[in-house]
N, C-alpha and C positions, 0 to 999 in steps of 0.2 A: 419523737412521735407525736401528733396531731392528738388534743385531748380526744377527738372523736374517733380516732381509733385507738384508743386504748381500750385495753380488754380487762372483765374486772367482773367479781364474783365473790358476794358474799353468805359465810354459815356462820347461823346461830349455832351450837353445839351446849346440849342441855346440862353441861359440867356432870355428867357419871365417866366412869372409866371407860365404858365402850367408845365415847367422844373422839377419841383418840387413832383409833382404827377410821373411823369415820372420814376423820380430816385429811389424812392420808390420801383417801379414797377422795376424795374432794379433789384434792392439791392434783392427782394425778390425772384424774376428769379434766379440770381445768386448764394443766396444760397441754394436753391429748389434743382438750379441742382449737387451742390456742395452735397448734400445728395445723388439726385439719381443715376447722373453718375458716385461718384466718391466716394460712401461710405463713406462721414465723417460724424460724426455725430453732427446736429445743433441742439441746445433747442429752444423750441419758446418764454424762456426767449432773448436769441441771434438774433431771427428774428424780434424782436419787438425791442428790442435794438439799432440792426442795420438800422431799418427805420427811428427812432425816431435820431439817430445820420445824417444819410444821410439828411434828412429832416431838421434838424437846420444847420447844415453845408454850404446845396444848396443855402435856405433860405439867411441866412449871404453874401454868396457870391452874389448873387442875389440883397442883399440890398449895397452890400458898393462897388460891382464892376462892370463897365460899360463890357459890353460884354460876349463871351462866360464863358462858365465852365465845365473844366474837372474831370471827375471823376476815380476812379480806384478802384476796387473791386478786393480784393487777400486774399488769405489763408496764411498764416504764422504758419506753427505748429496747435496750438488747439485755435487760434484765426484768427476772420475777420479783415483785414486792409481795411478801408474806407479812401482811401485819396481824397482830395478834393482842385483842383488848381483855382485860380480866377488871376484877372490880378491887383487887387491892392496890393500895395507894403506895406500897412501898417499891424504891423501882432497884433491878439487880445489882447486881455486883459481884464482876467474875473473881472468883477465889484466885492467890497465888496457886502457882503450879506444886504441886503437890505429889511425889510419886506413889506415898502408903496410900492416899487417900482413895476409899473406895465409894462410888458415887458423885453426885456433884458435880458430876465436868460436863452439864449438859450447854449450860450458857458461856464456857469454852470453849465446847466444838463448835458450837454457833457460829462466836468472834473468829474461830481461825477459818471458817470454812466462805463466809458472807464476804461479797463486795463490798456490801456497808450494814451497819447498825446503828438502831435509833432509840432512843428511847423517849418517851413523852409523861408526863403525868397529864391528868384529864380532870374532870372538876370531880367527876368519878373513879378512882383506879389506875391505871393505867393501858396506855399500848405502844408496842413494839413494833419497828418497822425492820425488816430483813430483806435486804437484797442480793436476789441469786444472778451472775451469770447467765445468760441464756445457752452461750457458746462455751463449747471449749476454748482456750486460752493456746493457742498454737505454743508457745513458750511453755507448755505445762504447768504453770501455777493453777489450783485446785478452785482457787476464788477466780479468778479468772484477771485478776491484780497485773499489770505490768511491773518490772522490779525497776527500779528507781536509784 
């Protein structure tokens, strides 16, 4: 896709707990209008996808970083990019799989559910890059992954 049509939209979110309902609300605005203004097509496997990534993303950044959090909603080809900036410098690390373990599997669902993840440190903090699908995957994989 042409940088000039790429679709892309960013929130400041003031780091309180409400933030989080908010971004949601963002992600799903964004890609509403991403179908109606601009014809691409999203599955509402992708709009549930994308919430549930925005929401453990905001979430994390909410729990491990003092202050605001930036977000950025973009199109890329036939996927959503969710990036997601906080201001601590430490960057994740998904836990071994753990069955007692209660909590903690949000940067889990993440990785198994994403096309792809990134992660960056910044002179500030960090940000994460998550990439959703647009389409369903005719083959039913959830990421929308071809198996190999």
């Amino acid at each position: 896709m042409p940088d000039a049509q790429r679709i892309q939209a960013t929130v400041a979110l003031d780091g309180d707990s409400s933030c989080i309902a908010e971004a949601r609300h963002r992600a799903v605005d964004f890609l509403a209008r991403v179908q109606a203004e601009h014809g691409l097509p999203v599955s509402a496997r992708a709009m549930d996808l994308t919430q549930l990534v925005v929401s453990e993303l905001v979430t994390n950044a909410l729990k491990y970083a003092a202050g605001p959090v930036l977000m950025e909603l973009r199109t890329s080809g036939v996927v959503v990019e969710v990036v997601v900036w906080d201001s601590d410098p430490v960057l994740p690390v998904a836990r071994a799989a753990d069955a007692g373990r209660v909590g903690q599997h949000g940067l889990e669902i993440v990785m198994a559910v994403a096309q792809g993840f990134e992660v960056q440190r910044e002179p500030v903090g960090k940000r994460i890059t998550v990439r959703i699908a647009l389409l369903d995957d005719l083959g039913g994989d959830i990421t929308g992954r071809r198996p190999q």
